[in-house]
Backbone as CSV, one residue per row, in Angstrom:
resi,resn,N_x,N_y,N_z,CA_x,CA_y,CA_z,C_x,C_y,C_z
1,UNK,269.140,83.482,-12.433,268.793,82.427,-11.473,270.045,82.070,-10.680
2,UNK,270.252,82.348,-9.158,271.163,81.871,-8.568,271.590,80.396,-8.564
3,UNK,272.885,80.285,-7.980,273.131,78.662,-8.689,274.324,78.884,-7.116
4,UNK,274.604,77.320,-6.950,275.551,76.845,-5.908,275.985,75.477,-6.012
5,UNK,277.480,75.455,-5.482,277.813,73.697,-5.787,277.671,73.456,-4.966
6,UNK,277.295,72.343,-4.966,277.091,70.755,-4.214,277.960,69.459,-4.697
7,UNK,278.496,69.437,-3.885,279.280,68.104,-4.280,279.955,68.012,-5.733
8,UNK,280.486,69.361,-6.316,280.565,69.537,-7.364,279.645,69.940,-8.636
9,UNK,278.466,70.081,-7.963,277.369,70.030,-9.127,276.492,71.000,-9.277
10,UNK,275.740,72.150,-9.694,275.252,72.758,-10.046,273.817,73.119,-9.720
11,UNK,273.476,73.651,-8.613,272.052,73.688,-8.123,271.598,74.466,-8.166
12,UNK,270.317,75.013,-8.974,269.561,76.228,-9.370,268.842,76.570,-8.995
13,UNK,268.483,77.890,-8.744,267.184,78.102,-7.464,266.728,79.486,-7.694
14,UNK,265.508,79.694,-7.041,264.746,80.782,-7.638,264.859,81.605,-5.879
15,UNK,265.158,82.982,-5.944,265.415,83.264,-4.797,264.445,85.004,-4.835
16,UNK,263.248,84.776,-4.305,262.439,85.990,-4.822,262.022,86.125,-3.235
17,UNK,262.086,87.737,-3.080,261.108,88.742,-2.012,262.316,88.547,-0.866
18,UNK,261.533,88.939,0.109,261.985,89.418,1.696,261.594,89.050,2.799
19,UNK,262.124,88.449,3.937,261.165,88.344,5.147,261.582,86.952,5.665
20,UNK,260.544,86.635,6.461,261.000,84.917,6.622,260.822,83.971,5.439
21,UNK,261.891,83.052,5.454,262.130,82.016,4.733,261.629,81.535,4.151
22,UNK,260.762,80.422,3.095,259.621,79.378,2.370,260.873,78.763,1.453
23,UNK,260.860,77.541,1.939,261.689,76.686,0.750,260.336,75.791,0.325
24,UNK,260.570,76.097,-1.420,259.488,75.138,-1.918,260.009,73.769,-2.795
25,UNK,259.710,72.719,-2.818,260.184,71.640,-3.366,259.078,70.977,-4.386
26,UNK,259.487,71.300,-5.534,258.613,70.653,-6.617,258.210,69.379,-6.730
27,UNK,257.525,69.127,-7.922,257.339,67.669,-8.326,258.396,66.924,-9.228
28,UNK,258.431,65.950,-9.322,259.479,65.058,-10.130,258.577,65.655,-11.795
29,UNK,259.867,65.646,-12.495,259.701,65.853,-13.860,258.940,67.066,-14.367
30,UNK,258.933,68.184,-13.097,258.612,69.295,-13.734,259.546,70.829,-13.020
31,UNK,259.527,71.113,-12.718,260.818,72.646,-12.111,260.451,73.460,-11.362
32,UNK,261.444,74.192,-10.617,260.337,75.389,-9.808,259.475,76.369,-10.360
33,UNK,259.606,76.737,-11.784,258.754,76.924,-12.378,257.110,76.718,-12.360
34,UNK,256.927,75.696,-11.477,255.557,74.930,-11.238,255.142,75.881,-10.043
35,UNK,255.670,76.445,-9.356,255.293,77.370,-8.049,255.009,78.618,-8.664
36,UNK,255.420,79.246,-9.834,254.900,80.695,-10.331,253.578,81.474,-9.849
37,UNK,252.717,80.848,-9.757,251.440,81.348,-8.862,251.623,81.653,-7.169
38,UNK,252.324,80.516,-6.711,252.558,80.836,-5.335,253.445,81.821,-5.324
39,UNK,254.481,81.699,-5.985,255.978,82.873,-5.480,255.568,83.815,-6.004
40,UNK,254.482,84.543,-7.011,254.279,85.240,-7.107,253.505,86.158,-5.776
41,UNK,252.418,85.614,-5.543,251.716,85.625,-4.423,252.501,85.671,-3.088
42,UNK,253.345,84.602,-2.364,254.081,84.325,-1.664,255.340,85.442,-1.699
43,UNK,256.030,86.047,-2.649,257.235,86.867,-2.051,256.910,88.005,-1.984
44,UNK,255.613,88.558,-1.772,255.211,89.639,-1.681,255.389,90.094,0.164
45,UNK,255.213,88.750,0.782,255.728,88.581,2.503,256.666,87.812,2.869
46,UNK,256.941,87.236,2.054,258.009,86.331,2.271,259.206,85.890,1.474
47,UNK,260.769,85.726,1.844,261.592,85.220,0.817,261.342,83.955,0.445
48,UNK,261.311,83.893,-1.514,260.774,82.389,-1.306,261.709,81.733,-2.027
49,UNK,262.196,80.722,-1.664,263.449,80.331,-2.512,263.187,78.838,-3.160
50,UNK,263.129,78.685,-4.337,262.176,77.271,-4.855,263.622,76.934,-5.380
51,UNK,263.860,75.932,-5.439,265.290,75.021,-6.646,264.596,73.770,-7.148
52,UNK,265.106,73.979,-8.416,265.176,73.158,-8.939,265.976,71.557,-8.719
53,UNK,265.309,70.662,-8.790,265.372,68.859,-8.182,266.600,68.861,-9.288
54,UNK,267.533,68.258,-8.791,268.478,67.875,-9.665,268.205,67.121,-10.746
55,UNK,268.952,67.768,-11.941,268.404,67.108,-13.507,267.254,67.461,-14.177
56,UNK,266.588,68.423,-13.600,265.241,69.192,-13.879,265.573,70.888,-13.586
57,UNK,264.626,71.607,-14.845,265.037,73.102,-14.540,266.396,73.035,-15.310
58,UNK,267.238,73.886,-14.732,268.380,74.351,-15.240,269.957,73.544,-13.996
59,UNK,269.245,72.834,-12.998,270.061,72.174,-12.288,270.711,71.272,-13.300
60,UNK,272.187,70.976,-12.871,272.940,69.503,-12.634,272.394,68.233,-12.517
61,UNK,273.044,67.371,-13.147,272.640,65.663,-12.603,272.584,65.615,-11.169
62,UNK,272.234,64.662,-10.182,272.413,64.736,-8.932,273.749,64.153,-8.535
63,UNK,274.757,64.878,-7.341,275.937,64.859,-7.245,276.007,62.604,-6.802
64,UNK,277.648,62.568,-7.245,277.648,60.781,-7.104,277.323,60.684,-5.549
65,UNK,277.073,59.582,-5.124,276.105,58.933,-4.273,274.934,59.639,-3.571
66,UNK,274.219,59.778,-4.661,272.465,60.893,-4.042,271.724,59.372,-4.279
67,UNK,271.529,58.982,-3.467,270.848,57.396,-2.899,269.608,57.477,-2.846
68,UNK,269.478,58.279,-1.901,268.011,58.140,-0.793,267.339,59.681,-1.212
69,UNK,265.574,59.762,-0.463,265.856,60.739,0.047,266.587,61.416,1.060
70,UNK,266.700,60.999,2.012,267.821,61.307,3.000,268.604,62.214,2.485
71,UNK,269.074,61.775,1.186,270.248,62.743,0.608,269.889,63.908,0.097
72,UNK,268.253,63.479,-0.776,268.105,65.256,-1.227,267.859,66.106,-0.192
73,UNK,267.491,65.608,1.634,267.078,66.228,2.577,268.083,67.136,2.983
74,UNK,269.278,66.379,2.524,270.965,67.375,3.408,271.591,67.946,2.238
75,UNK,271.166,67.793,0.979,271.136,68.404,-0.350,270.888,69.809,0.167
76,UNK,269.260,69.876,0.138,268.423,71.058,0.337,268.832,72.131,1.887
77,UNK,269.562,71.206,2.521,269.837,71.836,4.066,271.350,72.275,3.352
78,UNK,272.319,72.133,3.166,273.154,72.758,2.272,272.976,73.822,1.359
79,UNK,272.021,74.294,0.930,271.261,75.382,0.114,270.681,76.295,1.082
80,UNK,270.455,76.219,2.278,270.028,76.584,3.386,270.849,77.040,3.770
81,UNK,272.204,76.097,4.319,273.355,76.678,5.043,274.205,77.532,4.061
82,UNK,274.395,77.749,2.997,274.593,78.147,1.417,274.011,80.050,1.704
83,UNK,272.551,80.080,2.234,272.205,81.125,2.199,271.604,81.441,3.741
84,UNK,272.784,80.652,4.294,272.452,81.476,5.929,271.430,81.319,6.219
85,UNK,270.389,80.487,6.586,269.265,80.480,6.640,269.308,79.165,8.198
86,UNK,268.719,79.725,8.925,268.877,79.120,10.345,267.247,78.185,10.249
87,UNK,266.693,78.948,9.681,264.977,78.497,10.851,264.209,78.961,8.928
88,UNK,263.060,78.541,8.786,262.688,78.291,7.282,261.094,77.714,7.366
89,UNK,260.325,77.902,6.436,259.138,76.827,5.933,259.135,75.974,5.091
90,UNK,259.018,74.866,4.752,258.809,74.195,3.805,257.459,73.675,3.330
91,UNK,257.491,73.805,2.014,256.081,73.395,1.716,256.889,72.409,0.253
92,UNK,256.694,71.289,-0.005,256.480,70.432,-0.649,255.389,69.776,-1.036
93,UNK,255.724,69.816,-2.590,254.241,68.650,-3.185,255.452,67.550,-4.179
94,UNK,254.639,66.056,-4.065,255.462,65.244,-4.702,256.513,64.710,-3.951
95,UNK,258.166,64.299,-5.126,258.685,64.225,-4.031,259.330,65.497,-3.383
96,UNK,259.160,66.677,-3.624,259.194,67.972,-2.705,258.630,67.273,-1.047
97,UNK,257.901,67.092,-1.253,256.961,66.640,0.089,257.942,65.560,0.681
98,UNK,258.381,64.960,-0.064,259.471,63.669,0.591,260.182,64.307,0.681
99,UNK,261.263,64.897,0.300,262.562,65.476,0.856,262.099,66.128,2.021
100,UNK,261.243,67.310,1.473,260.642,68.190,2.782,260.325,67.566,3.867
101,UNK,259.662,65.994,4.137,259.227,65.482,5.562,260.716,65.405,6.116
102,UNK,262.039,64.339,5.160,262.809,64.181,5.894,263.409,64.867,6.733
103,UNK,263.861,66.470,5.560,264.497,67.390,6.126,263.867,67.781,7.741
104,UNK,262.579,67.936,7.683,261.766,68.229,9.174,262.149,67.370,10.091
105,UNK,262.068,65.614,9.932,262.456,65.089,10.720,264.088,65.041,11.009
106,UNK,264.991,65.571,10.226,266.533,65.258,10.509,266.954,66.651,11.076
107,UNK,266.358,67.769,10.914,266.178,69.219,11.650,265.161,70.093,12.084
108,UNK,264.805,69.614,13.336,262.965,70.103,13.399,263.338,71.926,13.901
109,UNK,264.793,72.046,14.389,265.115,73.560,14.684,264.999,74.083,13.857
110,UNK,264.739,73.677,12.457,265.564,74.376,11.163,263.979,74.694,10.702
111,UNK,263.143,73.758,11.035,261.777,73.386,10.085,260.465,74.237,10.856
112,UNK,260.580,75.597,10.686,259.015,76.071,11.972,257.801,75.499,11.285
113,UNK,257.701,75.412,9.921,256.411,74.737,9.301,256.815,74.023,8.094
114,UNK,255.488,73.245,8.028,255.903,72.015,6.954,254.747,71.887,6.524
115,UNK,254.335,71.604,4.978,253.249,71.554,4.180,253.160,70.925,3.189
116,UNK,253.124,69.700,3.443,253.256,68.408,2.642,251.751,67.942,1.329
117,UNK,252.524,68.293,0.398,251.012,68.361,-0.738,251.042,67.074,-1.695
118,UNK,250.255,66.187,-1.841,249.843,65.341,-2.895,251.563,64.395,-2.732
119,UNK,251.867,63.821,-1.945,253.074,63.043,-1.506,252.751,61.833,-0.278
120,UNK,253.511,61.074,-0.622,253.101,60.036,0.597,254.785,59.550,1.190
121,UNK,254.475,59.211,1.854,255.878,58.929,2.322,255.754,57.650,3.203
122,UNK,254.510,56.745,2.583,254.563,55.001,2.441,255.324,54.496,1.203
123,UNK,256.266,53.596,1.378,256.731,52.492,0.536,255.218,52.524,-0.981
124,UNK,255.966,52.570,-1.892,255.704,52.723,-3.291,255.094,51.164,-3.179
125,UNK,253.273,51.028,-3.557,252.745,49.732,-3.493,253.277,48.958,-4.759
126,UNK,253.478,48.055,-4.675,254.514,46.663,-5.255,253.910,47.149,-6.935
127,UNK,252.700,46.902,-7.120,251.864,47.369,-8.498,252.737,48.450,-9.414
128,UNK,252.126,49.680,-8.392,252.899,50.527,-8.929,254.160,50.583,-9.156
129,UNK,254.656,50.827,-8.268,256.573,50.219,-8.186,256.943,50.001,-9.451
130,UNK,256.147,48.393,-10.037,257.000,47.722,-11.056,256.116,48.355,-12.224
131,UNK,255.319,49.022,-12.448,255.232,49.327,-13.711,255.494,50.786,-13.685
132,UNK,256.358,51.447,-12.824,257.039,52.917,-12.879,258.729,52.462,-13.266
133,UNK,258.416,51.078,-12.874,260.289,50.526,-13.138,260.531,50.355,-14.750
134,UNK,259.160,49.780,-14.577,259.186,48.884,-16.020,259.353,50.559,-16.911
135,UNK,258.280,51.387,-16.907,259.165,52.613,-18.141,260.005,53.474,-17.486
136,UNK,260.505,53.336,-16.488,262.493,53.624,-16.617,262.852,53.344,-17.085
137,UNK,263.249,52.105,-17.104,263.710,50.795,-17.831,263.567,51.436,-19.335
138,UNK,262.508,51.285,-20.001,262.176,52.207,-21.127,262.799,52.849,-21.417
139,UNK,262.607,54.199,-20.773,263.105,55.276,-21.048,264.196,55.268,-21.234
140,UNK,265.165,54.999,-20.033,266.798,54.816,-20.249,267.170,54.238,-21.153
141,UNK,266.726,52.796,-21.701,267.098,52.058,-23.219,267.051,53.165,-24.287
142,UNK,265.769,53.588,-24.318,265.707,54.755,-25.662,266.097,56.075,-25.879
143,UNK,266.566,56.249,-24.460,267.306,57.618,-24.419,265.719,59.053,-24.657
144,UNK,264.772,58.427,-24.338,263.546,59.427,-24.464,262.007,58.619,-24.024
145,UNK,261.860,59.706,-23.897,259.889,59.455,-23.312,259.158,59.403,-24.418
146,UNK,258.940,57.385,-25.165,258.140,57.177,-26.376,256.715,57.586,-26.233
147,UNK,255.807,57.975,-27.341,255.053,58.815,-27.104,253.739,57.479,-26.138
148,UNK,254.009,56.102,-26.276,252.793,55.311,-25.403,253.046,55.883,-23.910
149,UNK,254.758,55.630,-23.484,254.802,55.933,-21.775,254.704,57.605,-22.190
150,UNK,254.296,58.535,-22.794,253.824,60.139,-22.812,252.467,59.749,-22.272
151,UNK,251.321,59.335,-23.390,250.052,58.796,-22.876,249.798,58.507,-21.924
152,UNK,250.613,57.717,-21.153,250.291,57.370,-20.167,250.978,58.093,-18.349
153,UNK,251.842,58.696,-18.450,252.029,59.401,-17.847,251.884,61.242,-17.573
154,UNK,251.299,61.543,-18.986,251.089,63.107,-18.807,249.167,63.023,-17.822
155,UNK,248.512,62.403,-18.030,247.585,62.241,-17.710,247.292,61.882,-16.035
156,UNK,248.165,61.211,-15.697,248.639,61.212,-14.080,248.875,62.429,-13.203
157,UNK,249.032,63.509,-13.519,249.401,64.638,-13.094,248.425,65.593,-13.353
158,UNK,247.205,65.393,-13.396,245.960,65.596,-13.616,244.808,65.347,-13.255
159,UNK,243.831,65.878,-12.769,242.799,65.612,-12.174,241.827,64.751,-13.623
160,UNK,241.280,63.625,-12.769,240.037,62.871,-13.981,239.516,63.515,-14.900
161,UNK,239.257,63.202,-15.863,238.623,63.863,-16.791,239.168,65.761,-17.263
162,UNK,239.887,65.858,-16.973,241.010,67.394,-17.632,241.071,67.074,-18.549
163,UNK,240.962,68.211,-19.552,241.002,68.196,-21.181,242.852,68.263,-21.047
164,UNK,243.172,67.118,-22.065,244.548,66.925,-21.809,245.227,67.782,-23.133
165,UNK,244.395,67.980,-23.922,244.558,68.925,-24.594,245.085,70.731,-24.747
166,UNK,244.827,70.837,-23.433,244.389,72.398,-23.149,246.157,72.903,-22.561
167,UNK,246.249,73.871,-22.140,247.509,74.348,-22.099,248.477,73.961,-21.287
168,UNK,247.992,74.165,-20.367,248.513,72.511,-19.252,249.651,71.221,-19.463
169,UNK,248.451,70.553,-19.883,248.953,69.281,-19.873,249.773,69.105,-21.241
170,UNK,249.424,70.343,-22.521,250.299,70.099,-23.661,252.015,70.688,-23.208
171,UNK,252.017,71.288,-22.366,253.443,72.125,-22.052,254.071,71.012,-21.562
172,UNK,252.957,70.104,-20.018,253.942,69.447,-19.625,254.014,68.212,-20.200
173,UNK,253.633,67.826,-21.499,253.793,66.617,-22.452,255.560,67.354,-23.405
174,UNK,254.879,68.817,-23.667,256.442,69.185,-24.697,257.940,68.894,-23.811
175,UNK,257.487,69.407,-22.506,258.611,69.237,-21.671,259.068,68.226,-21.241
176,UNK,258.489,66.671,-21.541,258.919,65.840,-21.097,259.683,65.377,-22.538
177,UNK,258.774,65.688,-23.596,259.849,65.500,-24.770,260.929,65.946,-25.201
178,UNK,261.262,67.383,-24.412,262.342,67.975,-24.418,263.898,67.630,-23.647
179,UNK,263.119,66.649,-22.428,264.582,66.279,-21.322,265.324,65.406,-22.642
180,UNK,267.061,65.880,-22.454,267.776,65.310,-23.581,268.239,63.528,-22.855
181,UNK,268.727,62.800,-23.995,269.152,61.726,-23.378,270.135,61.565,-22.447
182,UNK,270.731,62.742,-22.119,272.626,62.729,-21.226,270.828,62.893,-19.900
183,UNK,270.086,63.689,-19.475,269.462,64.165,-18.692,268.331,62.760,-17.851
184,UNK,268.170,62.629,-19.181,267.064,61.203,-19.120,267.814,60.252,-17.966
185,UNK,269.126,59.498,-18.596,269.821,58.660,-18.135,270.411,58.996,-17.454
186,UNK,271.099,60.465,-17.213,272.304,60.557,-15.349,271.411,60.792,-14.318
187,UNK,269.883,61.923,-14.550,269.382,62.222,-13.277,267.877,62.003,-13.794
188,UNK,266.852,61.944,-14.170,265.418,61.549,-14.199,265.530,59.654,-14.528
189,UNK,266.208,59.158,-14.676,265.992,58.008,-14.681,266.079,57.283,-13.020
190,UNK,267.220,57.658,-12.504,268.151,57.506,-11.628,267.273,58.592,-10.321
191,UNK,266.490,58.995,-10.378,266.195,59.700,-9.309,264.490,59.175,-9.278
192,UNK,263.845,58.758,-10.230,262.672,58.002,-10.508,263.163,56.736,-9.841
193,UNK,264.226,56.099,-9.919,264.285,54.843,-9.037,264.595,55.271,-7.495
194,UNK,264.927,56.282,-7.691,264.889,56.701,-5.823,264.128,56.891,-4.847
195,UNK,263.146,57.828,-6.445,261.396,58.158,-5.294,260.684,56.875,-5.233
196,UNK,260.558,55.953,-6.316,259.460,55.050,-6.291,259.712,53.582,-5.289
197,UNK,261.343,53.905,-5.433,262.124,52.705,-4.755,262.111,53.256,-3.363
198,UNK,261.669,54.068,-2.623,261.893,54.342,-1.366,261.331,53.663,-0.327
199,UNK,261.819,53.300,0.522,261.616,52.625,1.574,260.405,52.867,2.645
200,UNK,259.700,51.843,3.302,258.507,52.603,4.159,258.693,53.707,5.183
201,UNK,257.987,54.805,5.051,258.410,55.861,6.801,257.476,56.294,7.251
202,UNK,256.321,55.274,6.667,255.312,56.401,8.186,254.909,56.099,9.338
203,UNK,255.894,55.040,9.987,256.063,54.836,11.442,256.898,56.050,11.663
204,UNK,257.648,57.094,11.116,258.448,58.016,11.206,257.636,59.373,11.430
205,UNK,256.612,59.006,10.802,255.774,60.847,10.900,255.856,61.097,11.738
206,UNK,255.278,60.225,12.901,254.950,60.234,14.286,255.389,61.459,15.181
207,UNK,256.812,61.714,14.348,258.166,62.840,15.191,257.679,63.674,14.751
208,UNK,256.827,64.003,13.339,256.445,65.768,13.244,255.656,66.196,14.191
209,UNK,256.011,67.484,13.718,255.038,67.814,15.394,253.637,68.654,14.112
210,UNK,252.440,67.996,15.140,251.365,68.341,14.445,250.815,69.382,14.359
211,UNK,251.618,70.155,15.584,250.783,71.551,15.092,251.540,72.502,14.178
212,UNK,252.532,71.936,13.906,253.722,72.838,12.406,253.291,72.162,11.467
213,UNK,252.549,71.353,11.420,252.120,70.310,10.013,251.019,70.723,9.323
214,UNK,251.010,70.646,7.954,249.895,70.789,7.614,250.092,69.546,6.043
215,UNK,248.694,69.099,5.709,248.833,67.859,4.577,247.443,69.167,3.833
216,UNK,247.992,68.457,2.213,247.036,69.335,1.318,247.174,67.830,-0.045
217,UNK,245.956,67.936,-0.548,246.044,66.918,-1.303,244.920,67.651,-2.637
218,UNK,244.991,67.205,-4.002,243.870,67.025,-4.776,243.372,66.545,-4.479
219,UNK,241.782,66.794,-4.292,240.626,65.765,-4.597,240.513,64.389,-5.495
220,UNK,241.128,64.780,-6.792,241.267,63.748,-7.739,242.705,63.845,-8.127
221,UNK,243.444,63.464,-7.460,244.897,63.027,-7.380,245.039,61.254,-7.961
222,UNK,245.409,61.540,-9.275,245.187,59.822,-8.891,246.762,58.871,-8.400
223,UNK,247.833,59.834,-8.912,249.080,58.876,-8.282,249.546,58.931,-6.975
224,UNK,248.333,60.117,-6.194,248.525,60.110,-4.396,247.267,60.528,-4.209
225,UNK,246.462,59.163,-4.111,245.086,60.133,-3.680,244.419,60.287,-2.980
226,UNK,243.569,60.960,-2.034,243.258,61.236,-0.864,243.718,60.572,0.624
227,UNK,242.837,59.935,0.016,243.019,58.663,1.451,244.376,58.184,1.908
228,UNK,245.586,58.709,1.003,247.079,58.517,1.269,247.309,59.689,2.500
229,UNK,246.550,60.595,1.887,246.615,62.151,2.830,246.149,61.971,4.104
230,UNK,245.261,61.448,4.492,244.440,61.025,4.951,244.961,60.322,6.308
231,UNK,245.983,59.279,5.948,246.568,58.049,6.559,247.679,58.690,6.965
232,UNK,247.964,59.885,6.356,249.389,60.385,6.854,249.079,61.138,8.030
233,UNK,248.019,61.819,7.514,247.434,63.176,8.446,246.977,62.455,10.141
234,UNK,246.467,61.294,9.707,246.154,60.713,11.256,246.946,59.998,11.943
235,UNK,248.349,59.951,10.713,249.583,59.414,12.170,249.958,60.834,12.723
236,UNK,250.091,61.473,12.101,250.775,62.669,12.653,250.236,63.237,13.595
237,UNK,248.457,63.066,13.306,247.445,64.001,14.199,247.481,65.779,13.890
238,UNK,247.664,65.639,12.422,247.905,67.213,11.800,246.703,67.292,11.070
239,UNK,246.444,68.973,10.906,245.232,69.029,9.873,245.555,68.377,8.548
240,UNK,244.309,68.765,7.273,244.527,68.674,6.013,243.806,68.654,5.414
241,UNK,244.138,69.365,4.148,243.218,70.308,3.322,242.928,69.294,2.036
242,UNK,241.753,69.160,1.524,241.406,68.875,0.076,241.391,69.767,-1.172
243,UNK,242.244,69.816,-2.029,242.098,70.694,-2.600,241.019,70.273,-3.952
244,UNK,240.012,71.457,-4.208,238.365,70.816,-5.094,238.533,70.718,-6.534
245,UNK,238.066,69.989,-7.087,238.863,69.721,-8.491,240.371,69.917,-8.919
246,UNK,240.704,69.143,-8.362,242.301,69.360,-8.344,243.399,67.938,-8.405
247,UNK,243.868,67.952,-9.755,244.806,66.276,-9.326,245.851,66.402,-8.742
248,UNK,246.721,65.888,-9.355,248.606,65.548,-8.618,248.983,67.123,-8.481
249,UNK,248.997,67.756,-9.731,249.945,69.139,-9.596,248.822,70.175,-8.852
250,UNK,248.266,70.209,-7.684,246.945,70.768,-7.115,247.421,71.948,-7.612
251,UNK,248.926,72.855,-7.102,248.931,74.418,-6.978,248.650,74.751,-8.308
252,UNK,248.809,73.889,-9.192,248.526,75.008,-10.619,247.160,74.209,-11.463
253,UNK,246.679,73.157,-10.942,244.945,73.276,-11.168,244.196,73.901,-10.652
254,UNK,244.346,74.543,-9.068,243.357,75.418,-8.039,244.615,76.373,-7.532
255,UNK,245.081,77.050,-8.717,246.632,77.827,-7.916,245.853,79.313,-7.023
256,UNK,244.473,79.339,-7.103,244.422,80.600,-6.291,243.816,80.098,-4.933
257,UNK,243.046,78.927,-4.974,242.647,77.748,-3.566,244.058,77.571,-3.054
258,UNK,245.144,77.337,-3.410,246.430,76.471,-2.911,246.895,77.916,-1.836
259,UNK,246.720,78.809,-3.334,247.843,79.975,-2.433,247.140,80.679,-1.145
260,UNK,245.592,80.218,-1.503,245.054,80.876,-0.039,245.532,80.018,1.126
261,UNK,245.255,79.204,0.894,245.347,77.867,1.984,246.665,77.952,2.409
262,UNK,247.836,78.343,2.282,248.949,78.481,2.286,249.113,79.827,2.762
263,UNK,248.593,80.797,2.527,248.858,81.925,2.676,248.208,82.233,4.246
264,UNK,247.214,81.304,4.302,246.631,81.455,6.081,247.272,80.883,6.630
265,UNK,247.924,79.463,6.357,248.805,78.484,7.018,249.551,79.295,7.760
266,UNK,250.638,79.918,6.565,251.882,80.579,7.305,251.453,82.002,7.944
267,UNK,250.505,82.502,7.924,249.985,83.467,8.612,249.763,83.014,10.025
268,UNK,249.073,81.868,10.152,248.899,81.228,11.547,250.397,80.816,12.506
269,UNK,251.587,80.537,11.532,252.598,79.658,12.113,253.629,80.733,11.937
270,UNK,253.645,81.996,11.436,254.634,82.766,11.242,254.729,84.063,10.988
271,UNK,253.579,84.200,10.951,253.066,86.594,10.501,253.567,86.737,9.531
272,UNK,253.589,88.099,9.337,254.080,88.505,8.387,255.102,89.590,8.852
């Protein structure tokens, strides 16, 4: 797995196939690993280069003052300029999708398409906010993910009613029991107050340009769900896709729906 510093720190990235560009940006608390269906699919036409979110995967804590998104946006454009890469796609789900809008809006030369999945990039509603604070807070005291905030957060990343049992959702329950406490407390604690704490921007969409845009959401998303997609898609005036039985992590509940939908996208905005 290729790796590059940043600000001193250690950034890991999956760098598969040939052709034009696809930077993919995961979800919080899981790795590029989560794209395996797409990059499989995907570097067969395209180079696809996924990294790992700092403090997740095999990355580094995030380098001292990573604030905002803003920062993972010139993070990820550094990984870019890192591998010569002028002009690119991005497709983000989560906060992938947040870094990915910024980066579009702070370099639209850099950005020919953008594919924003199950992410919102409205101010975190007050509700939520404080009870995503409240088990940080948690977490960081105990140095681990007690198994009530497990319960209650492996199930979020899941469409309604998914047997939480099944292979899925038990991997990404082991893996959250696995982040160590140095990991918990320098970068998943500390980067959970970044995404949830983020500031309002979708008077900002406005600047994407709608016909490089595309929004993709689960159907049954419940920590971004539709109608977030929805509200984004009609500031922008961009399409957007529902993805059908499908929650938060859509590409790997409907990973052969995602990769089509994706696979025409960039067919439309870029050939092969």
């Amino acid at each position: 797995m290729p790796v590059i510093d940043i600000a001193g720190r250690s950034l890991h990235f999956q760098d598969r196939g040939t052709g034009f560009p696809l930077l993919l940006g995961h979800s919080y608390l899981w790795d590029s690993a989560m794209w395996a269906p797409q990059i499989e699919a995907l570097s067969r036409s395209y180079r696809v280069i996924a990294p790992d979110l700092w403090g997740h995967g095999r990355s580094d804590a995030p380098p001292e003052g990573t604030r905002t998104l803003g920062d993972l946006a010139a993070q990820a454009g550094l990984l870019l300029d890192a591998l010569d890469i002028r002009e690119c796609a991005v497709v983000g789900l989560s906060v992938g999708g947040m870094w990915g809008a910024e980066l579009a809006l702070r370099e639209p030369e850099r950005v020919r398409a953008l594919v924003l999945m199950d992410t919102y990039l409205g101010a975190e509603p007050e509700a939520t906010r404080a009870r995503y604070f409240q088990m940080l807070d948690t977490i960081e005291s105990l140095g681990r993910f007690p198994p009530p905030i497990l319960d209650a957060v492996v199930p979020m990343f899941f469409r309604s009613g998914a047997d939480l049992g099944g292979p899925l959702p038990t991997a990404f329950r082991r893996a959250l029991e696995g982040f160590s406490t140095e990991q918990l407390r320098n970068a998943i604690v500390p980067l959970g107050r970044l995404i949830f704490g983020r500031p309002e921007a979708l008077p900002r969409l406005a600047a994407l340009d709608p016909d490089r845009t595309l929004l993709m959401c689960g159907a049954l998303d419940i920590p971004r769900p539709p109608a977030e997609t929805t509200r984004m898609a009609e500031l922008i005036g961009c399409e957007q896709v529902i993805v059908p039985e499908a929650g938060h992590i859509s590409n790997l509940e409907q990973p052969a729906f995602v990769t089509r939908a994706l696979e025409a996208w960039l067919e439309r905005q870029i050939g092969r």
